[in-house]
C-alpha positions in Angstrom: 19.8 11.8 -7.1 19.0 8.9 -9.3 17.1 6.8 -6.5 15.5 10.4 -5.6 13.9 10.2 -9.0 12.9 6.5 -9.3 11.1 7.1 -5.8 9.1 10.6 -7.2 8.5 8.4 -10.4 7.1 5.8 -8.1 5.2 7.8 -5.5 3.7 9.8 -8.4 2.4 6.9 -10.4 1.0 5.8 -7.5 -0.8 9.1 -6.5 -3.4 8.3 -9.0 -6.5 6.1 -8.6 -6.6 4.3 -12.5 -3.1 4.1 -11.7 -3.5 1.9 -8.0 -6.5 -0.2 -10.0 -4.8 -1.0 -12.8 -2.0 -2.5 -10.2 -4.6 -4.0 -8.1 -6.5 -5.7 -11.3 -2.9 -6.8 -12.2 -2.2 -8.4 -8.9 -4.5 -10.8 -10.0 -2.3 -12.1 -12.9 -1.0 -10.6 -16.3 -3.5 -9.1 -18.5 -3.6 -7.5 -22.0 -4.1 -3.9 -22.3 -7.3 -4.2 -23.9 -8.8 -6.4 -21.0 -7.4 -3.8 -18.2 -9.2 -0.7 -20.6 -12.4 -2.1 -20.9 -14.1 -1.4 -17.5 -12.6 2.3 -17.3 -14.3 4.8 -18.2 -11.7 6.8 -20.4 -10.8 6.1 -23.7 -7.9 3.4 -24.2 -5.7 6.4 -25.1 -6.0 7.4 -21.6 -6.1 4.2 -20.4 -2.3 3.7 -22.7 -0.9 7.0 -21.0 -1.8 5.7 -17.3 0.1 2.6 -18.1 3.0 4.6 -19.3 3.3 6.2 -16.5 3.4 3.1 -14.7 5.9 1.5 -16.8 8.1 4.7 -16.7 7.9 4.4 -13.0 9.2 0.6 -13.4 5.9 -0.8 -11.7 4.6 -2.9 -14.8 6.6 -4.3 -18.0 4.8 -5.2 -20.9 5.5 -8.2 -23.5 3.8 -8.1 -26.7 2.8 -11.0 -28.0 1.6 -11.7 -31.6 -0.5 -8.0 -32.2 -1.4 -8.4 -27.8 0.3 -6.1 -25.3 0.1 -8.3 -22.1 1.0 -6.3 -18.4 2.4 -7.8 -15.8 3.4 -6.5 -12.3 6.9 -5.7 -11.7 7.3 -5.9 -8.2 11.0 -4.8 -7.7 9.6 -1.4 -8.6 7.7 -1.2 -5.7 10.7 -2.0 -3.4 13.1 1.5 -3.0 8.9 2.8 -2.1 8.7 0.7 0.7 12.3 0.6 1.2 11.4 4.1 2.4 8.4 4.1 4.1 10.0 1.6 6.1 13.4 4.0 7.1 10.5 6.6 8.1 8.6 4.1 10.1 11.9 3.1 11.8 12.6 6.6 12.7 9.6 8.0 14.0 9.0 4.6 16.2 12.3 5.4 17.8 11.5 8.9 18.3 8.2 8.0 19.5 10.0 5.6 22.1 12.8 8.5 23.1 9.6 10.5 24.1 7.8 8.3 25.9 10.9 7.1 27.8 11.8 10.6 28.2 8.2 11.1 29.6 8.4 8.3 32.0 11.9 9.6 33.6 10.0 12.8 33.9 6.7 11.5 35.8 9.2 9.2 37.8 11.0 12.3 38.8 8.3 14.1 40.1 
């Protein structure tokens, strides 16, 4: 139930378009708050909220230094996400194989 919630956390933060920029623009390196705010057009309050939603989901941490909030990508928060896409993958390329196997018995049989 715990991993249930991490992934929703996850998939949700995600969901959002500020949210997948700000984690692009952060791919790039850390950066302080008030760097990732300043292109968006919302206010840095909205900008702050996106970002806690981000660190709620585990996909950023934040270290303040001096009176600077710096971001950083936290990449083991994107792993249970892709740890799952990857099960689905796994399972619909073997049910995709069953059928065309299955298919191929079928046209054989004929």
């Amino acid at each position: 139930m715990v991993e249930d919630q991490a992934l929703d956390r996850a998939y949700s933060a995600l969901a959002d378009p500020t949210r997948r920029w700000l984690l692009e623009t952060l791919r790039q390196g850390d950066a302080r708050i008030s760097d990732l705010a300043a292109p968006l057009p919302m206010t840095f309050a909205g900008v702050s909220r996106h970002i806690g939603v981000l660190e709620a989901a585990g996909l950023v941490q934040r270290e303040v230094r001096g009176r600077e909030h710096w971001l950083s990508l936290k990449q083991e928060g994107l792993t249970m996400a892709q740890q799952w896409i990857n099960e689905q993958t796994d399972f619909w390329s073997a049910r995709a194989d069953a059928l065309a196997e299955r298919l191929r018995c079928e046209a054989g049989s004929r």
